[in-house]
C-alpha positions in Angstrom: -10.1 31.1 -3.2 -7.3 33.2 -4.3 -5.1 32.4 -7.2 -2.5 30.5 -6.3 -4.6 28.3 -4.4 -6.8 27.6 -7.6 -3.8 27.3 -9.1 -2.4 24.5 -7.0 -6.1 22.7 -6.8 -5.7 22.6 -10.9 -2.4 20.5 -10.7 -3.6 18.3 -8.4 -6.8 17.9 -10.2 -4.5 17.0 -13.4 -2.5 14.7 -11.5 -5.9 13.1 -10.4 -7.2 12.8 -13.9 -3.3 11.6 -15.1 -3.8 8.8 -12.6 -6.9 7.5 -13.1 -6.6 7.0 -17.2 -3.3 5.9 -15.9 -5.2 3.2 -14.2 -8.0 2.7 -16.8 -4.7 2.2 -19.3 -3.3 -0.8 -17.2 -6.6 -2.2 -16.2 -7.4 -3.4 -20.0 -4.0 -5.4 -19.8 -5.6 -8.4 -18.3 -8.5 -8.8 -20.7 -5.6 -7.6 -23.6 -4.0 -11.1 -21.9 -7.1 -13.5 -22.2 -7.8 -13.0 -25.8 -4.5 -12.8 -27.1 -4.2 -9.3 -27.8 -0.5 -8.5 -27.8 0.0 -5.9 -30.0 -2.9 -4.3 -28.2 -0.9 -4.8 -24.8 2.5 -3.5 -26.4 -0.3 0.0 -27.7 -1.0 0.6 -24.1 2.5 0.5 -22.7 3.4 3.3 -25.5 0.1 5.1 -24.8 0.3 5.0 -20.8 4.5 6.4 -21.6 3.0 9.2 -23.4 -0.1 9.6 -21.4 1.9 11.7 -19.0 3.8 14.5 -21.2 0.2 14.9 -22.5 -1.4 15.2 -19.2 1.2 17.5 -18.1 0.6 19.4 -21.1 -2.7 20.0 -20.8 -2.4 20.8 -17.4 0.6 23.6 -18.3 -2.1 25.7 -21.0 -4.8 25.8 -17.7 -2.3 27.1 -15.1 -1.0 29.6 -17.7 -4.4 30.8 -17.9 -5.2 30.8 -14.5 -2.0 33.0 -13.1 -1.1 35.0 -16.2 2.3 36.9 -15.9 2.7 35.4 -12.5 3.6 31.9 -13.5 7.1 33.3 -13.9 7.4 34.7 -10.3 9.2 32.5 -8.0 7.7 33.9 -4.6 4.4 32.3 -6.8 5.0 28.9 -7.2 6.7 29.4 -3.0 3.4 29.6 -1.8 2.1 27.1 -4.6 4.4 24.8 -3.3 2.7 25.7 0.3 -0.5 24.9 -0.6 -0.1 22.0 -2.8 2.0 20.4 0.0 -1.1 21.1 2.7 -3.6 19.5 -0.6 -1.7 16.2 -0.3 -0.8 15.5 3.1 -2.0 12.1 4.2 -2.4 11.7 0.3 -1.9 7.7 -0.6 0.3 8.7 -3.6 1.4 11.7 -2.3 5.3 11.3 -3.7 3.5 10.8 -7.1 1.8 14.1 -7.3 4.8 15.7 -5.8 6.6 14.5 -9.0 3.6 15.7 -11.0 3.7 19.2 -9.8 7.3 19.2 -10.4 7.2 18.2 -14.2 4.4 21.7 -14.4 7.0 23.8 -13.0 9.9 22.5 -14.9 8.1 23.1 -18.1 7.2 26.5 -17.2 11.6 27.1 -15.8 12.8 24.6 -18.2 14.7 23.0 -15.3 16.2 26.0 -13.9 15.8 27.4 -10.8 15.4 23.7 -9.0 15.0 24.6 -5.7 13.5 23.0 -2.7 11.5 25.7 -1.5 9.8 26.5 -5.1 9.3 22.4 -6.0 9.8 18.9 -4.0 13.4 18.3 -4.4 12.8 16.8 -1.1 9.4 15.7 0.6 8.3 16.5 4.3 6.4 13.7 4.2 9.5 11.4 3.6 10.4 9.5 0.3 7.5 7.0 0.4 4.1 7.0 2.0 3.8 4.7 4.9 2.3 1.3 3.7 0.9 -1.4 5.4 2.0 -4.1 3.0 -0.4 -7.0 4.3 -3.1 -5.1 2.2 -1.7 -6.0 -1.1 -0.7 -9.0 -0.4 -2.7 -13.0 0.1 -1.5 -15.2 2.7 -1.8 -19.1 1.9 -0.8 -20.8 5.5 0.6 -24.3 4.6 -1.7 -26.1 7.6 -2.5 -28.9 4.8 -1.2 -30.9 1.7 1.3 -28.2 -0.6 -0.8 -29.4 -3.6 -4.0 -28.0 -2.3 -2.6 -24.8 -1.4 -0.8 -24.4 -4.7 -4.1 -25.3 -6.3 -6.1 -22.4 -4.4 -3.3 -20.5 -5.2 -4.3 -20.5 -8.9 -7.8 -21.3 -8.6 -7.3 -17.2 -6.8 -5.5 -16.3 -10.0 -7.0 -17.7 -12.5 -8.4 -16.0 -15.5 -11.7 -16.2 -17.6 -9.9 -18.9 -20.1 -8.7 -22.5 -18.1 -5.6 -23.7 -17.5 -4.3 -25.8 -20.0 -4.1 -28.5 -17.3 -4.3 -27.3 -13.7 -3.1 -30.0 -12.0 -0.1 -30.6 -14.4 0.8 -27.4 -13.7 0.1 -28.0 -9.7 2.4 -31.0 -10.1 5.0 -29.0 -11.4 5.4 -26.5 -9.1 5.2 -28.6 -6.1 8.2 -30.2 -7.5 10.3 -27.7 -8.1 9.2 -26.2 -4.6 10.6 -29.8 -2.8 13.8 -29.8 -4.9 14.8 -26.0 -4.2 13.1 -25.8 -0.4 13.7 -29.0 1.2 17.0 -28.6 2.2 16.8 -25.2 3.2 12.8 -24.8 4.9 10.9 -27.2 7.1 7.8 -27.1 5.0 6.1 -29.4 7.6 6.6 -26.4 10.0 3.5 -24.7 11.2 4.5 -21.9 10.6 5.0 -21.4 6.5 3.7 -18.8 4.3 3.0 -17.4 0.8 2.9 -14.2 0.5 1.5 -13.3 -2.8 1.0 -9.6 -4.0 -2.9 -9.4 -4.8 -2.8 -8.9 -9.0 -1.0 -10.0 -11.8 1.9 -8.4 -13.4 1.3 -8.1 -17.3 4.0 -7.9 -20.3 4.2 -8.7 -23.6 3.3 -12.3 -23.7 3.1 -13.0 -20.0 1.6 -12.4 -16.6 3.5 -13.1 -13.5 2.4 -13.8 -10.2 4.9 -12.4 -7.2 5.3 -13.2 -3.8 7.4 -15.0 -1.2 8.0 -18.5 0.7 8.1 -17.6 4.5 9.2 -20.1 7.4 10.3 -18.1 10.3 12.8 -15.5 9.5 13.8 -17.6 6.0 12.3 -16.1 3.2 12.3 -17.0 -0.4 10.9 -15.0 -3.1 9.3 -16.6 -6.4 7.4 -15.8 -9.5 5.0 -18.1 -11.6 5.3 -16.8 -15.3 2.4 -17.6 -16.8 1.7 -17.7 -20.8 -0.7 -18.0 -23.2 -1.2 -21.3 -25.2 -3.0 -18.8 -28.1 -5.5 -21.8 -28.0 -8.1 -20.4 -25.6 -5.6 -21.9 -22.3 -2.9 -20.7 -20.3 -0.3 -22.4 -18.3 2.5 -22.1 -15.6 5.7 -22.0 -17.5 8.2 -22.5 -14.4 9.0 -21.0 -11.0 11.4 -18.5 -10.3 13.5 -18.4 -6.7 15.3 -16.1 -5.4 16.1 -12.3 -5.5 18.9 -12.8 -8.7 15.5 -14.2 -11.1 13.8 -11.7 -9.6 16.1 -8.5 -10.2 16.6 -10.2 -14.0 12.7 -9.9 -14.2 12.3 -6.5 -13.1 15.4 -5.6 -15.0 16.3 -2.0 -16.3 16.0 -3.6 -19.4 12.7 -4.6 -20.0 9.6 -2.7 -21.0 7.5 -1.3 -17.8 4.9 -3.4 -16.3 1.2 -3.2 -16.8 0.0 -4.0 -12.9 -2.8 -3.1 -11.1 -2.1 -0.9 -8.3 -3.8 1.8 -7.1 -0.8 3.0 -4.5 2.3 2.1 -5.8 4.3 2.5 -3.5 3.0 -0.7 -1.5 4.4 -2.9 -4.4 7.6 -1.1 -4.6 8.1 -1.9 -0.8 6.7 -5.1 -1.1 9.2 -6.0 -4.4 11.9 -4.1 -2.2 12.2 -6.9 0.4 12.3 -9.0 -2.5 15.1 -7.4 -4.2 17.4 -5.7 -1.2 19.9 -4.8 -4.1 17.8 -3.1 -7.0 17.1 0.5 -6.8 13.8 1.5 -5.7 13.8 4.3 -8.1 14.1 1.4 -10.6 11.4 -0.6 -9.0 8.9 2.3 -9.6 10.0 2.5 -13.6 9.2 -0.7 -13.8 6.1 -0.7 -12.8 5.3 2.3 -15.5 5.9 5.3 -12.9 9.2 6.0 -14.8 8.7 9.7 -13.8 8.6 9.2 -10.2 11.5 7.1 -11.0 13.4 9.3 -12.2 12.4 12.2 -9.0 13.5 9.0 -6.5 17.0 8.7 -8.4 17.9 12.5 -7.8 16.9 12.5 -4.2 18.9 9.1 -4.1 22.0 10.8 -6.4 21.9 13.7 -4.1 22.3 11.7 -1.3 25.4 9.8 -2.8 27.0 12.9 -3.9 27.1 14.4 -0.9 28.0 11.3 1.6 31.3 10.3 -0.6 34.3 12.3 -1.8 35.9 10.3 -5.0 35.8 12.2 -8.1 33.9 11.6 -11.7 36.1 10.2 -14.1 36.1 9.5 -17.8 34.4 5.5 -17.6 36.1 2.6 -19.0 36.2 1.3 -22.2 36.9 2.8 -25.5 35.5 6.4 -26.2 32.4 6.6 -28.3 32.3 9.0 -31.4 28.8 10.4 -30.6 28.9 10.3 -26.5 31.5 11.4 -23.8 30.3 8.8 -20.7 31.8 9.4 -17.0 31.3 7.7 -13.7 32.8 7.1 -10.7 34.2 4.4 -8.8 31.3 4.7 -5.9 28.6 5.0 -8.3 26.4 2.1 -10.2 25.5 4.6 -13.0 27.1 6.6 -15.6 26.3 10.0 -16.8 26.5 10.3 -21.3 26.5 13.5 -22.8 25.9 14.2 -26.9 29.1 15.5 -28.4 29.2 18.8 -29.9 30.8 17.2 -33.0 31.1 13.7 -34.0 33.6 11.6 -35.0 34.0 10.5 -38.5 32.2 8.5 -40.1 29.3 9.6 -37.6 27.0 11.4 -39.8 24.3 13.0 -37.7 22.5 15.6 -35.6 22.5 15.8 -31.9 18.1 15.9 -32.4 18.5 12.7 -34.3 20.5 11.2 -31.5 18.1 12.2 -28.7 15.3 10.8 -31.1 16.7 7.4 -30.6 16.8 7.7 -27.0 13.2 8.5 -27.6 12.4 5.3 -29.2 14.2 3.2 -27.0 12.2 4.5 -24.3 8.9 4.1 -26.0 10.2 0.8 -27.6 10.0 -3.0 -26.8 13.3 -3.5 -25.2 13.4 -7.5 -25.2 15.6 -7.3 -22.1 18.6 -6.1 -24.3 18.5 -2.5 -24.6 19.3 -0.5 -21.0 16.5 2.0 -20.3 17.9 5.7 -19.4 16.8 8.5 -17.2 16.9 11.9 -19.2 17.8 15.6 -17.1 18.1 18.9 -18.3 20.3 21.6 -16.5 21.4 19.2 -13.8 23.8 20.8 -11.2 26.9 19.2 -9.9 30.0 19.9 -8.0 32.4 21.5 -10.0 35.4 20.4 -7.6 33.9 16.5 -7.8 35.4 16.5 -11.8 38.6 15.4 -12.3 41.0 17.7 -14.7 41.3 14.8 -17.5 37.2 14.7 -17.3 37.1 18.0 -17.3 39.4 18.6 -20.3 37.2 15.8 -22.0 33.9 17.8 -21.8 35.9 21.0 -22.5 37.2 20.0 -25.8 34.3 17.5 -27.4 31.3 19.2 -25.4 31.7 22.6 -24.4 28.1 23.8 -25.3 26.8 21.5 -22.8 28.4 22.8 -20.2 28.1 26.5 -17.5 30.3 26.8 -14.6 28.5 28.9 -12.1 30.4 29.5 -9.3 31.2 26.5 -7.2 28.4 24.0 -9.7 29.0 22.8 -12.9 25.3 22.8 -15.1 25.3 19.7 -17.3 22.9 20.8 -19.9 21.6 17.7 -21.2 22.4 14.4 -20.6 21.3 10.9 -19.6 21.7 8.5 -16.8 21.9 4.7 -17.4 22.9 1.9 -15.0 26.7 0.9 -15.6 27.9 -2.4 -17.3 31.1 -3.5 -18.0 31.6 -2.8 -21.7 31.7 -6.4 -23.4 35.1 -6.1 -25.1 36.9 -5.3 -21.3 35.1 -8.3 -20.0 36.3 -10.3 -22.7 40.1 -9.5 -22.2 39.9 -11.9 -18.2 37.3 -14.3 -19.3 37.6 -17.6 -18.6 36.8 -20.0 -21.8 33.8 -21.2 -19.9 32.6 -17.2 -19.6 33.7 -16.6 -23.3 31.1 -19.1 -24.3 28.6 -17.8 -22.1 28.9 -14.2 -22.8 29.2 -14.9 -26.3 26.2 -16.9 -26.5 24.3 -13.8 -25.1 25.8 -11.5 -27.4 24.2 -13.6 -30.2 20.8 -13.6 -28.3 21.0 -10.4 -27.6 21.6 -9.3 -31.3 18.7 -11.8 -32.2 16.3 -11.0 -29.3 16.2 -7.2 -30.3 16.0 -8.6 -34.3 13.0 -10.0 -33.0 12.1 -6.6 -31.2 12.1 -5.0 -34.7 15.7 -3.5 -33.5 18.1 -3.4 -35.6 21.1 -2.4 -33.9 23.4 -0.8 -36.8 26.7 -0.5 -34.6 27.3 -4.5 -33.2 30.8 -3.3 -32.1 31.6 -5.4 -28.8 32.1 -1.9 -27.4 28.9 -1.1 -27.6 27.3 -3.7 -25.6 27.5 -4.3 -21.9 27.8 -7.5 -19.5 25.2 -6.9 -16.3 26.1 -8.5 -12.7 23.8 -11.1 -14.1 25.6 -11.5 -16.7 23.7 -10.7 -19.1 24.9 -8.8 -22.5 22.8 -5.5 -22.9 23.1 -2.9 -25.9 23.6 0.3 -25.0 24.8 2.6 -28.0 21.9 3.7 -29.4 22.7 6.4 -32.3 22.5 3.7 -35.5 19.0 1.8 -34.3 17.1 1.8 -36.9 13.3 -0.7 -37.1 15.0 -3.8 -38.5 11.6 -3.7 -41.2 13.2 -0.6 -42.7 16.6 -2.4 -43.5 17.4 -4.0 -47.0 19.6 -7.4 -46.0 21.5 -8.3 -49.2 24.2 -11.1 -50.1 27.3 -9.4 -51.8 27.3 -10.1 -55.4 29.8 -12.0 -57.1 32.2 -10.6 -58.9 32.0 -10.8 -62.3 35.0 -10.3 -63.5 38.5 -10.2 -62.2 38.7 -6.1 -62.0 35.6 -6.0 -59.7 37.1 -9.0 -57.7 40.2 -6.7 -56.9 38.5 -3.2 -56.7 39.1 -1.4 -53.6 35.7 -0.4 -53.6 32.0 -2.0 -54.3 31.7 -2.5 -57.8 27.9 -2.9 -57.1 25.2 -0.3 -55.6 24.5 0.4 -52.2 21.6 2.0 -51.1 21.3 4.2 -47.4 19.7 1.4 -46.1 21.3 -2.1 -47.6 22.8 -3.9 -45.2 25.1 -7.0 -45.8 25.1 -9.6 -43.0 28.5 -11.2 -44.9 30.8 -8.3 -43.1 29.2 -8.6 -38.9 32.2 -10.4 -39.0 34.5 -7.2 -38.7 33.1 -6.2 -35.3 35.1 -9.0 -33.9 38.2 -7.1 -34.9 41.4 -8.1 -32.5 39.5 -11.1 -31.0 39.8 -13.6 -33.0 38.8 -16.0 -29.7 35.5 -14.2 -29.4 34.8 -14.4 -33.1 35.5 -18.3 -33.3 33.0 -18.9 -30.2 30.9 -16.7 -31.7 30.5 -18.5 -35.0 30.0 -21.9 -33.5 26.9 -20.2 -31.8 25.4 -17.6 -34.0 26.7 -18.4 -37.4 23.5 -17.7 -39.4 23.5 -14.0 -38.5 25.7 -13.8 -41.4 23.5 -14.8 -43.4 21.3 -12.3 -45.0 18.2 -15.2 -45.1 18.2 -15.1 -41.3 17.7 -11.4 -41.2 14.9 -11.4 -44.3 13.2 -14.2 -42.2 13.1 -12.0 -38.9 11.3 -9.6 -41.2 8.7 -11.3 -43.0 7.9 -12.7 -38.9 7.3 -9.3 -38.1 5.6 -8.3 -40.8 3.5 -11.7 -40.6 2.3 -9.7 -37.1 4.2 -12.8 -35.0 5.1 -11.0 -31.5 8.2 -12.9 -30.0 8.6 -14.3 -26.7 11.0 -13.1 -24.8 11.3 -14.7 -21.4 12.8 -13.1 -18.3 14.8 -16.7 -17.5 17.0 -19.3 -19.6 14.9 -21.3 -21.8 16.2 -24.8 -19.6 14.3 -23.6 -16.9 10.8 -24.0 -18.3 8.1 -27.0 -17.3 7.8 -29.7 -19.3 4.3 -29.5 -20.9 2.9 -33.1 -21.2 -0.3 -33.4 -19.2 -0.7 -35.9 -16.5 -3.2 -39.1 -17.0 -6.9 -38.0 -15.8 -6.0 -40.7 -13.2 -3.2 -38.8 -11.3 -3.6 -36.9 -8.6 -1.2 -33.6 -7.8 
């Protein structure tokens, strides 16, 4: 066995290994689940996101070993390449590894040098492996009473503590399944369905079961969120329908899933069909494979770039003092790039900046924080720029930036979903939307309270409104752990010179923060601000804040649910008499 072949067995043996503890990581979630265990659930999400820089790591100091000088010779890691691609053919997470053997080689180019015929910028085996998704999947055929099937249903997932009341729950969902179904399916047909993916999906408080409603070529997909009573019981919560609840449960703002699957790729086809309109490179983040998610994005950007002609362009909204963001109009994402210098009063380093986007990716993001996509050296079209973008990056970014020839070289910068920025949304909204939105900005400031986020910069630019409508926080260079904050009242005055002083007549520490003046981030909308203090009045109130900490500190862990609160089962058990 010559070098490069040994050298090419060694990454796939670490991607092997990286899997497998991978695996052993997500397996522990469902016992993590029975007892209670949710910090030790919110541990392995951190550990299984850091599990693969380690892996990769590792992996790097063998293959150093192993080809010496070489490892910097292209015509190397060609027939590397070669031979890895003959190792994995037929393999069932074959797109996986490619993405593994791509993170070795961008650690040893530092993302240079990105080139098909070196690394899998593109696969020959296609983008996905070919699944036959009636393996992860059980079939229930409705040839009886729906209350029978439902109870098999969770008799199949149940857990090693009981239901709080099985046939409450059974009740329930039956229900809900007749009011939303009824007019739409014949569920006296012969020919209905569930299709339910084989394990449980695992997340802070909850596990999830997924599947779909099938009667003919109708389909409806649906979720029973089930929690933990914390007395030794767990219940069905409520049912989700349709792809919308769905999407907002899989969202790009919510902490990866723990799930058991040992090809992935089945579950991202099978939540695919699910979800038509979410991304599948977002699909595979949120079932942890974030790095794969991020190779399936470029191939998918690639494709996008070169299919369409309109140019990038400065986004909407007003421009941030640490970021310079650009979009354009074809494209659901937006590209941010770290200033060179910030805008006063912005007092930091471009290091501490990227540490946030760190945390946030490591972090509990409570469905409020948008998760990102980080490149290095990533190539683009200089001629796809417009000249205003262009003089933008020029004049607040110019280290970030090569021309080379006909591509411009983006140094470093991130990729996040786009939103319309909550202040624009505000200037059309309807009174009935200005409530709404409003009420989310308050739970979304509260949610990531709860999160142990404290978002510093609560400027109505810095949040963003989702096709869901949902109100997301996206400007992440002044998050700080709200359990490092100091939440004060402002003194009184004492006397009628510190009353008119232009400036405190009292200390302030780095991190005292005074609840008393959120109100000035409703600047020039005064309609927003007077919805918003009907609603969320008390996060003015530095009690509110202290309260929030001494929860966290108390070791409380929040529940933060994927779907409006209104939606949730009523909890009363039925008489031992009743039948479901």
């Amino acid at each position: 066995m010559d070098t490069c072949e040994r050298f090419a067995r060694t990454i796939l043996n670490g991607f092997e290994s990286y899997f497998a503890e991978y695996q052993n990581i997500t397996l522990a979630a469902r016992a993590r689940f029975e007892v209670a265990d949710w910090h030790g659930i919110r541990r392995a999400a951190i550990d299984r996101i850091d599990l693969y820089k380690a892996k990769t790591t590792q992996v790097l100091e063998y293959v150093q070993l192993l080809a010496g000088d070489e490892i910097r010779d292209l015509d190397f890691w060609r027939g590397a390449r070669e031979i890895y691609a003959g190792l994995i053919v037929g393999h069932n997470n074959f797109e996986i590894a490619e993405t593994f053997f791509n993170s070795i080689y961008c650690s040893v180019f530092k993302h240079r040098k990105i080139r098909d015929e070196y690394v899998f910028v593109f696969s020959a085996q296609g983008d996905m492996p070919p699944a036959d998704l009636s393996k992860v999947y059980r079939t229930y055929r409705l040839d009886g009473p729906l209350a029978e099937l439902l109870e098999r249903l969770l008799d199949d997932y149940a857990f090693n503590i009981p239901y709080e009341d099985k046939r409450r729950d059974v009740r329930n969902i039956k229900g809900a399944i007749l009011n939303e179904l009824a007019p739409r399916f014949d569920l006296n047909h012969d020919n209905v369905e569930f299709h339910v993916l084989e394990h449980h999906f695992f997340r802070n408080k909850g596990a999830y079961i997924v599947g779909r409603i099938q009667s003919g070529s109708k389909t409806m997909p649906f979720v029973l969120p089930i929690l933990h009573n914390e007395a030794g019981a767990v219940y069905v919560d409520t049912i989700l329908f349709g792809s919308d609840p769905v999407s907002v449960l899989f969202s790009f703002t919510r902490s990866y899933f723990l799930v058991d699957a040992s090809i992935p790729s089945q579950y991202v086809l099978f939540l695919q069909q699910l979800m038509p309109a979410k991304p599948i490179s977002e699909i595979y983040s949120a079932m942890g494979h974030n790095k794969h998610g991020k190779t399936y994005y470029h191939r998918c950007a690639y494709r996008h770039m070169t299919s369409t002609k309109d140019q990038f362009n400065i986004a909407p909204g007003i421009k941030g003092m640490v970021m310079s963001v650009f979009t354009m109009p074809s494209y659901d994402f937006v590209f941010k790039i770290i200033k060179d210098r910030f805008t006063p009063p912005k007092e930091m380093t471009r290091e501490e900046v990227k540490a946030k986007y760190a945390l946030v990716k490591r972090w509990d993001r409570a469905g409020r924080m948008a998760d990102t996509q980080e490149f290095t050296n990533l190539a683009f079209a200089r001629e796809r720029f417009s000249d205003e973008l262009m003089a933008e990056l020029e004049e607040v970014a110019p280290s970030v930036i090569e021309e080379h020839g006909k591509a411009l070289i983006i140094k470093h910068v991130y990729v996040e979903r786009r939103m319309t920025p909550l202040n624009l949304y505000l200037r059309n909204a309807s009174d009935e939307q200005v409530l709404s939105v409003m009420d989310e900005y308050g739970n979304a400031i509260k949610q990531l309270a709860a999160a142990n986020i404290f978002p510093g910069d609560m400027l109505l630019k810095n949040f963003g409104v989702t096709r869901h409508g949902r109100v997301v926080f996206y400007d992440y260079d002044e998050i700080v752990p709200l359990l490092d904050c100091n939440f004060r009242k402002i003194p009184q005055p004492r006397t009628e010179a510190e009353e008119m002083a232009s400036k405190p007549w009292y200390s302030v520490a780095p991190n005292d923060i005074f609840p008393e003046e959120f109100a000035l981030f409703f600047s020039g909308n005064q309609r927003a601000r007077k919805v918003f203090d009907t609603l969320h009045s008390e996060i003015y109130e530095a009690e509110f804040w202290q309260g929030l900490q001494e929860q966290i500190r108390s070791g409380y862990v929040e529940d933060f649910f994927p779907y409006r609160r209104e939606l949730r089962f009523e909890r009363e058990s039925a008489p031992l008499s009743e039948t479901a």
